[in-house]
N, C-alpha and C positions, 0 to 999 in steps of 0.2 A: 291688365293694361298698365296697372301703377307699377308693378312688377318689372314690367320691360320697358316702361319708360326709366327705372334706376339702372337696369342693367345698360341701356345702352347710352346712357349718359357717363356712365362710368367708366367704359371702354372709350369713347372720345373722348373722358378727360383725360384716360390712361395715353392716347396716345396724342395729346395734346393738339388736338383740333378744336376750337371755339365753334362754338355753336350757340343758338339761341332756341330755347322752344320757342315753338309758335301753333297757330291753330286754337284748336275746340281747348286744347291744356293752357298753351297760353291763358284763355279768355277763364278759364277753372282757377289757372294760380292768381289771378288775378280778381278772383269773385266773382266770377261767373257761373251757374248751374256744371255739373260736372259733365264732360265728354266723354263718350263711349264710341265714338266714330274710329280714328285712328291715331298714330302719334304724329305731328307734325315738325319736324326741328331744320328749321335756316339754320344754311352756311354757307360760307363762299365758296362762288365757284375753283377756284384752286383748292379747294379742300375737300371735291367732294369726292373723287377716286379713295384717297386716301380714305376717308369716313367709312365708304364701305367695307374696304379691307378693313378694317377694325370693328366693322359688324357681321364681317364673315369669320375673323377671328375669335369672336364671342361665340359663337356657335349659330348666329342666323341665317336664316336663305337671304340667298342678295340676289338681284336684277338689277339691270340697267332696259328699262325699258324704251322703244323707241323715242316717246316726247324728251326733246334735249333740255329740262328745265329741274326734273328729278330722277333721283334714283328709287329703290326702294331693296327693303329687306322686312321680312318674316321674323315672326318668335312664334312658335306653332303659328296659329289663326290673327296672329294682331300683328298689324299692317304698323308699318314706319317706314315715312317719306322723308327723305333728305332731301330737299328745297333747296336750290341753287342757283335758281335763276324764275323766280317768280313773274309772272305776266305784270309787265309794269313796275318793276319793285328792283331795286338793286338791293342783293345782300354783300356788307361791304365792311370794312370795321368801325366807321360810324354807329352802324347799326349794330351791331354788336357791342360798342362801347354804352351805347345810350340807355338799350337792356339791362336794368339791373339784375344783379344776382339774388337768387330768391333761395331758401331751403325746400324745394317742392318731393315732398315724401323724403323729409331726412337725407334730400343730397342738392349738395350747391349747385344749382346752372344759371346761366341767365333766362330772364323771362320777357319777350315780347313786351313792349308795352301796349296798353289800352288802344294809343296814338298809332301809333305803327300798324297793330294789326288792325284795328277798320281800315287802313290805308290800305295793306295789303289785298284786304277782302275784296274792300269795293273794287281793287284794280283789277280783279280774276274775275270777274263779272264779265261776261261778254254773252253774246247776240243769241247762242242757242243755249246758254246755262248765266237764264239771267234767275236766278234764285236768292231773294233778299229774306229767308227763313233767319240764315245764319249770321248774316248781317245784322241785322235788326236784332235777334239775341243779343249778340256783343253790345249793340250800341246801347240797349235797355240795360243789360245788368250793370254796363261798366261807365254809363254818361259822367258821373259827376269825375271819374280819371282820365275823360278824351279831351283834347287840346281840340277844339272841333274847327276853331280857327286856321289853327296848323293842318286838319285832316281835309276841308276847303281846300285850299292854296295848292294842297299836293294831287288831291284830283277834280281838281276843278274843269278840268281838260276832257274828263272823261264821262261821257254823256250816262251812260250808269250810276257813276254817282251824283249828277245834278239830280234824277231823278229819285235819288235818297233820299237825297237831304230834301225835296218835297215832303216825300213823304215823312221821314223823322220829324220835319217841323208839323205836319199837321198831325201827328202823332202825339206831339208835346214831350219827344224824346230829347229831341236836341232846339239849342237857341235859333232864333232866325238870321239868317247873315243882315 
């Protein structure tokens, strides 16, 4: 998976499309337990046509499958989602600019922050995949780098994550508002 996470970060940089990791790696570059699920990498929407011709051009299988939020592409058996329009979440150059750049396996991308992707997380939370496994990961490995102030404010709105931050606070993961 580290393998095809460098090859296809280096075909988007080759054809200079910004992108951010996100996901299970994000939460990895960032000190978290390592991912074995899939690769995850935000982009804006106008980039994401483009992205995949430069994953099909790399040699991966590409789909556009019907949910209008990702695309995805193949390297043999390991799955990469290009993220475009995340439940709840603008990806935009903000987001992108606020991503530092990380060396993750010997190649520069930007990385998710800590802050962002709980926001993301808890935003894809809905009514029949309410699953706070992975949520709850992030928030344990990565508390003392969430702005948890900032990760409130932004889904305060959304009844999934009031009931997180229940529970993180009686958890003794995160502070109490």
């Amino acid at each position: 998976m580290r393998e095809t996470l460098k090859q296809v970060a280096a075909a988007l940089r080759d054809a200079e499309i910004p992108f951010v990791l996100g996901g299970g790696f994000a939460a990895w570059a960032n000190g978290a337990p390592p991912s074995d699920h899939d690769l995850d990498l935000m982009l804006k929407p106008e980039d994401a046509d483009r992205a995949l011709e430069a994953l099909a051009e790399a040699g991966l299988k590409t789909e556009k499958p019907p949910e209008e939020w990702l695309h995805k592409a193949w390297d043999g058996d390991i799955l990469v989602d290009l993220i475009f329009r995340p439940q709840g979440y603008e990806i935009d150059d903000d987001v992108i600019a606020r991503s530092p750049f990380e060396n993750v396996e010997s190649v520069r991308m930007r990385v998710m922050t800590p802050t962002d992707l709980l926001v993301s997380k808890l935003l894809a939370l809905r009514e029949h995949e309410v699953d706070y496994d992975g949520v709850l990961e992030v928030a344990r490995a990565l508390r003392e780098q969430i702005d948890w102030d900032d990760v409130r404010a932004r889904t305060g709105h959304w009844p999934f994550a009031k009931a997180f931050f229940t529970l993180v606070a009686e958890l003794d993961i995160a502070p109490v508002a």
